[in-house]
N, C-alpha and C positions, 0 to 999 in steps of 0.2 A: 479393531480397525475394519469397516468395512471395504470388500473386494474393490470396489470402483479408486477408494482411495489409495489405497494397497497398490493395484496397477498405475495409477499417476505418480505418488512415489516413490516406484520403480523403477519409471520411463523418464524423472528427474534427475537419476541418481543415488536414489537409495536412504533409507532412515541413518545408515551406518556411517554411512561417507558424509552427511548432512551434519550428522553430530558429533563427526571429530571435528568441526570449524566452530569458530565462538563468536567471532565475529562477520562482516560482509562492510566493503565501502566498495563505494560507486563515482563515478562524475555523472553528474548528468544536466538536462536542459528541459526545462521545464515551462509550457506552453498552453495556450486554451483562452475561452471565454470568459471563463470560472473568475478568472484571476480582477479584470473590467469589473465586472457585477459588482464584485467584492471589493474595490478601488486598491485593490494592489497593483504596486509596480514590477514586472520581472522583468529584468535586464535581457534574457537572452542569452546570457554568459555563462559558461558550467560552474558548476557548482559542486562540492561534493558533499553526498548524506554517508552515516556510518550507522548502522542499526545491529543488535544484540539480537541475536539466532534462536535465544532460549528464554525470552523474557522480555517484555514487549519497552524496547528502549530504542529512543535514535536520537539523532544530533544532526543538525547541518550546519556547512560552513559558511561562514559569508553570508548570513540572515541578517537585513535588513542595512548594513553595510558590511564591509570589509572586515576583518579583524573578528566579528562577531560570530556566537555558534547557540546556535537553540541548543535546549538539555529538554528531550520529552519520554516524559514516563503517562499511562492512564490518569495518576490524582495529582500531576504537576506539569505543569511546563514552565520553563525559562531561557531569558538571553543571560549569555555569558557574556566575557569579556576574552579576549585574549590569555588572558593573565586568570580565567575562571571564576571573576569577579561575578557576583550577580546583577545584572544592571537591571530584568525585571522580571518579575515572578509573580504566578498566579495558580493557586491550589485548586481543586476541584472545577478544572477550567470548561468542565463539560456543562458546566452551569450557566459560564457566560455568552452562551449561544443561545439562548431560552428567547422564547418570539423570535428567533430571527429568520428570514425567508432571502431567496437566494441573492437578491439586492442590498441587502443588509452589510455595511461596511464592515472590515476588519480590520483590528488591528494588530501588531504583530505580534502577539499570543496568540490572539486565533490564528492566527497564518502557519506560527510555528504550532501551535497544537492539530490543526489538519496534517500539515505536512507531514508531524512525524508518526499520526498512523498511517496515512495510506502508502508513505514511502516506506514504514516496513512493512504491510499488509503485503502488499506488491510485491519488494522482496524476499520476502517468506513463503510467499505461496509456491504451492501446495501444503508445503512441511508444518504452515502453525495447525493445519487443519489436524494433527495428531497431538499438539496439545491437550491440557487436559480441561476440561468441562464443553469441552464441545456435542452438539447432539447433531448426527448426520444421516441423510437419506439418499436414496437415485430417484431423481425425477425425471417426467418423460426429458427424453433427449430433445438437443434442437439441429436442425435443419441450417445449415448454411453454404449456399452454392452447391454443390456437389456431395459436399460433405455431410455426412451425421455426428453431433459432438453427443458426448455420453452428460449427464446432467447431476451435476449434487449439490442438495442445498444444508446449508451449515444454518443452524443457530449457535450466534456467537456466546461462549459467557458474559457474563455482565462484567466481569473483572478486566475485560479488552476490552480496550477504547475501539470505535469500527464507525463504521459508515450506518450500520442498521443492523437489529438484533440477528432479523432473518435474511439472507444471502444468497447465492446461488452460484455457481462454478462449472463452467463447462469444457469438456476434454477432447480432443481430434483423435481421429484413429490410432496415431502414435502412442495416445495420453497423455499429452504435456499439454499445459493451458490452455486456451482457444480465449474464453469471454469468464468477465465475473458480470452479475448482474447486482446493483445494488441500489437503496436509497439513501440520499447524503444527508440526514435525518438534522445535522447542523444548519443546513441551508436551504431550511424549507421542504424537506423529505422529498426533492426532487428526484424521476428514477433514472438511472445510467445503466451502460451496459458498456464494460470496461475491454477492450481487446488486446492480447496479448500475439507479440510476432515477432521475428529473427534474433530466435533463441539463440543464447551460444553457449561452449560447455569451459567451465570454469572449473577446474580441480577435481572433474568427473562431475559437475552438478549442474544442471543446465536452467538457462534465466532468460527470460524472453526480454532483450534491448530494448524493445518498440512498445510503449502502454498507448491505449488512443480509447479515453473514456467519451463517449459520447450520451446526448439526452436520447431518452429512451420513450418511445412511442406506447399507447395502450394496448398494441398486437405485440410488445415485448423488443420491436424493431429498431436499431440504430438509427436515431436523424444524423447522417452525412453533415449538415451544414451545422451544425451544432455540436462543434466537436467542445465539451466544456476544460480536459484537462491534458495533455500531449506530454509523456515523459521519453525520453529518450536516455538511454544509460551508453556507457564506454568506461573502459578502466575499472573492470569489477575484480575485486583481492577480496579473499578470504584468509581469514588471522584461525591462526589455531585456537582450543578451548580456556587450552591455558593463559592465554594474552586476559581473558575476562578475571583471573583472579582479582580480587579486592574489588572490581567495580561495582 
């Protein structure tokens, strides 16, 4: 592990305390442009995702109506039923995004296949960054307000579903997140630059509430009036390791 990552998950909480928990759920409210472009409707209403710590898995509830729950792995997604019936499934779903640009309809596979990486991507960070087939570096820092964030950029393995192979992640003096920079490589490889804000600490591991992804300028700059994705969390539980037996 390199030192820059080292000190961020230390200043989160620690590898130790991260991997006695197996699980993470969330409520949350989820907001943006993104959602228009893409003719989805979101209510407005919280929601809750539940995402796997050690293995790139999520779930959310109340997908597309009530009673229903995405099931998303990398080479699958599905709606369930209540009752975990399958109502629709789609394998190698990173396929059915192919020509499509940020106007490009969805439907709700794509919906639920976005959703369930960047809602665990977001809740995992920093800690998936010590998974294994990751390749990391320190890039110059960035400049924000007063502040200098420290800079690292990941290539992701190919075996994680993500927003774009190559990455970027930035740290505040404390070391706990500041910005991710990425391209949504499903939606036209448009670039974002994702910010992370009012962390709170949960079972000693701290998560930043406020996500606020915004379009990303050629100087690498946030557009304010283009905010495309707004998550907001409350209600975060972590389940022990052993709750993951048999899943």
């Amino acid at each position: 592990m390199i030192p820059l990552l080292a000190e961020a998950i230390e200043a989160h909480g620690g590898e130790s305390r991260w991997r006695a928990h197996g699980r993470l759920s969330a409520s949350f409210v989820i907001t943006g442009e993104l959602w228009d472009l893409k003719c989805v409707h979101q209510s407005g209403l919280p929601r809750t995702v539940h995402v796997d710590l050690h293995r790139q898995w999520a779930s959310v509830d109340d997908i597309g109506k009530p009673g229903q729950r995405s099931d998303f792995t990398p080479d699958r997604v599905a709606i369930l039923s209540g009752g975990s019936r399958t109502i629709a499934e789609r394998r190698n779903p990173r396929a059915s995004f192919d020509g499509h640009d940020m106007r490009t309809a969805w439907d709700l596979l794509h919906r639920a296949y976005f959703g369930g990486y960047a809602l665990w991507t977001c809740l995992t960070v920093p800690f998936l960054l010590t998974m294994r087939g990751f390749t990391l570096r320190e890039i110059e820092p960035w400049r924000e307000g007063a502040e200098i964030w420290r800079g690292l950029r990941a290539v992701f393995p190919e075996r994680l579903a993500s927003h774009s192979l190559e990455q970027d992640f930035y740290f505040g003096p404390d070391m706990l997140i500041r910005r991710h920079d990425y391209h949504v490589q499903i939606a036209g490889s448009f670039p974002a630059a994702q910010y992370f804000s009012e962390p709170v600490v949960i079972d000693g591991i701290t998560i930043p509430t406020r996500q606020r992804a915004y379009l990303r300028d050629r100087d690498l700059k946030p557009i304010p009036e283009d905010l495309m994705v707004g998550i907001d969390l409350s209600v975060v539980r972590f389940s022990p390791a052993e709750s993951n037996a048999g899943s």
